[in-house]
C-alpha positions as CSV (number, residue, x, y, z in Angstrom):
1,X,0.0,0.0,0.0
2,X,3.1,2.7,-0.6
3,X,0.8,4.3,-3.1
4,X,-1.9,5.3,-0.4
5,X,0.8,6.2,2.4
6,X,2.6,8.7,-1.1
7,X,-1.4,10.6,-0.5
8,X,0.2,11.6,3.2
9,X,-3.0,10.5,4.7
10,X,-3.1,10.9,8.3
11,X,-4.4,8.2,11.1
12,X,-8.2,9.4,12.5
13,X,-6.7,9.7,16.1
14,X,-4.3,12.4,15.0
15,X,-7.2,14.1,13.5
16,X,-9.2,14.2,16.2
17,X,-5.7,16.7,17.9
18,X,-6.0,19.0,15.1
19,X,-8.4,22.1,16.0
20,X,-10.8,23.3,13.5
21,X,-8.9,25.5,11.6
22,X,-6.0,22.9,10.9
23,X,-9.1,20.1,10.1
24,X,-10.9,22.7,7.1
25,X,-7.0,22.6,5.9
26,X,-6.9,19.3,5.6
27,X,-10.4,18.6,3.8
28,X,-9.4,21.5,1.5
29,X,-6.4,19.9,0.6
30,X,-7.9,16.6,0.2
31,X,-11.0,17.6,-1.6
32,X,-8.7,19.0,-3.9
33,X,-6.5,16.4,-4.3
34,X,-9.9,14.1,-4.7
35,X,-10.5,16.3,-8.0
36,X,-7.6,16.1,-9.2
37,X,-7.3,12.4,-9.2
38,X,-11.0,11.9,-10.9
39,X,-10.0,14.3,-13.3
40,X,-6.9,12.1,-14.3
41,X,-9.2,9.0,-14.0
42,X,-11.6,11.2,-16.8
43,X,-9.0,11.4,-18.9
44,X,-7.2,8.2,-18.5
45,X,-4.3,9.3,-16.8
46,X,-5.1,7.2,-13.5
47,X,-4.1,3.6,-13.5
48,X,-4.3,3.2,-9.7
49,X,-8.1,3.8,-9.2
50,X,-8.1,2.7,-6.0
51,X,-6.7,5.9,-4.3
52,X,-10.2,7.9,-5.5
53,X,-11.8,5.3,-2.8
54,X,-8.9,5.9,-0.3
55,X,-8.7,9.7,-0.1
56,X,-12.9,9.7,-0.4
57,X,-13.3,7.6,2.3
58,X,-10.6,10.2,3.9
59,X,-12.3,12.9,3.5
60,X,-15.1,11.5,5.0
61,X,-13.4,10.9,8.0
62,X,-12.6,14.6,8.1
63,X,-16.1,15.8,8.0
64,X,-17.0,13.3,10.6
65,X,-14.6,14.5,13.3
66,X,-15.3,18.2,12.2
67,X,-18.9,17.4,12.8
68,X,-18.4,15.6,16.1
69,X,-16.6,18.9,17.1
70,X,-18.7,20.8,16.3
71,X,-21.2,18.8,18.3
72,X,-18.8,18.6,21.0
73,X,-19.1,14.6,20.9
74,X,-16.2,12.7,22.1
């Protein structure tokens, strides 16, 4: 799996640390890098598809611990 540790993903627990302003970084820079690698997929570009499921499922996370902030869960 080097080619999902090259998207410099980090672990959930380490994102639940970050404050809010750090967390909106990171789902900026990962929706962006999402885009990027559907555009390349568009266009034939991508031959590892399986990072779009990675880095969506990533973001995910992201949006879930912002929301449980926000909340003031856990």
């Amino acid at each position: 799996m080097k080619e999902i540790k090259d998207l410099k993903l980090q672990e959930i627990g380490k994102l639940r640390e970050l404050n809010e302003k750090d967390l909106k970084a990171e789902l900026t820079k990962s929706s962006k890098n999402l885009y990027v690698l559907r555009m390349k997929k568009e266009l034939g570009e991508l031959k590892q598809t399986h990072l779009i499921k990675a880095l969506r499922r990533y973001t995910a996370q992201i949006r879930t611990v912002s929301t449980s902030k926000w909340f003031n869960i856990g």
